[in-house]
Residue frames as qw, qx, qy, qz and C-alpha x, y, z in Angstrom:
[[0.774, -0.538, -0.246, 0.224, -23.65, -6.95, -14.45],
 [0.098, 0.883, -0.236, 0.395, -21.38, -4.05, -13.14],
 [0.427, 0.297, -0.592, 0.616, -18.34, -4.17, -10.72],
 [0.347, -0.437, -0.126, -0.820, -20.33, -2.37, -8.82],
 [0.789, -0.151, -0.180, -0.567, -22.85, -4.51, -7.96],
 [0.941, -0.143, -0.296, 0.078, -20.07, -7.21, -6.93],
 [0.495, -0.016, -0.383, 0.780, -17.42, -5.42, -5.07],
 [0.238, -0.899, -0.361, -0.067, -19.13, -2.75, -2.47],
 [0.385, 0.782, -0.265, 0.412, -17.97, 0.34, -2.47],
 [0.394, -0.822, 0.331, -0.244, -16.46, -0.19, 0.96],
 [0.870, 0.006, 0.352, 0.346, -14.35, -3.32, -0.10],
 [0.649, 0.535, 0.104, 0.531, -12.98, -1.16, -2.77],
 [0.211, -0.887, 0.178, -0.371, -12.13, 1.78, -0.30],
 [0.761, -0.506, 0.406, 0.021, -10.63, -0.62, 2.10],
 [0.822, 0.310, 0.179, 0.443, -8.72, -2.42, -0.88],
 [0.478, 0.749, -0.083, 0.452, -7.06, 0.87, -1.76],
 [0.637, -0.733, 0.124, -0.206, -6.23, 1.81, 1.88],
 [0.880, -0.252, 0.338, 0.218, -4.51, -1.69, 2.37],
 [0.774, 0.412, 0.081, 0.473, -2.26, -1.15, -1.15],
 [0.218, 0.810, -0.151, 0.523, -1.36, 2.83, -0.01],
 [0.415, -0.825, 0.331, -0.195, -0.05, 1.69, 3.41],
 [0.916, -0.006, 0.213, 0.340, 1.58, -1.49, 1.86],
 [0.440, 0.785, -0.070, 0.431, 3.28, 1.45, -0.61],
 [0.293, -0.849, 0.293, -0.328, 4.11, 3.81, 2.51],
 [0.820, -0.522, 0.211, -0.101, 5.57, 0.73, 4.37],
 [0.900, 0.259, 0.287, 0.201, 7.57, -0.41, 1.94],
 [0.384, 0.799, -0.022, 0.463, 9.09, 2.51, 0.66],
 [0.533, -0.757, 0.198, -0.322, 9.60, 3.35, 4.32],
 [0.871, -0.258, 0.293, 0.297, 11.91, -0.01, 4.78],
 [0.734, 0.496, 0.289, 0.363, 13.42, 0.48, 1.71],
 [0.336, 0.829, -0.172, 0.412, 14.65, 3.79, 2.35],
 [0.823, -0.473, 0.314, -0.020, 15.75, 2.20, 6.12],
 [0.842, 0.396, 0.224, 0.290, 17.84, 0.13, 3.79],
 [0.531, 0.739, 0.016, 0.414, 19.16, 2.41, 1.65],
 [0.006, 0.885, -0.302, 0.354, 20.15, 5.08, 4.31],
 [0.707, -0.578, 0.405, -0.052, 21.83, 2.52, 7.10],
 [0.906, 0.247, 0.098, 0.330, 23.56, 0.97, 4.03],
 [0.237, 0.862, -0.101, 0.436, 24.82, 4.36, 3.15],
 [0.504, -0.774, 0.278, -0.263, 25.76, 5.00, 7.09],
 [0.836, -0.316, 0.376, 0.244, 28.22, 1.79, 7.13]]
């Protein structure tokens, strides 16, 4: 039984999607953060 065969590839396309704009978003606050800390 393969991965495959239970996760289609478009679940696993969408899965990565969702984790590289959680990354982007995140990183994105985070440097928000960082620089408005900096700025006070």
């Amino acid at each position: 039984m393969a991965l495959e065969e239970k996760f289609p590839r478009a679940l696993w396309v969408r899965l990565i999607i969702y984790v590289a704009v959680g990354h982007v978003f995140a990183f994105f606050v985070y440097l928000l953060f960082v620089l408005g800390g900096k700025n006070q």
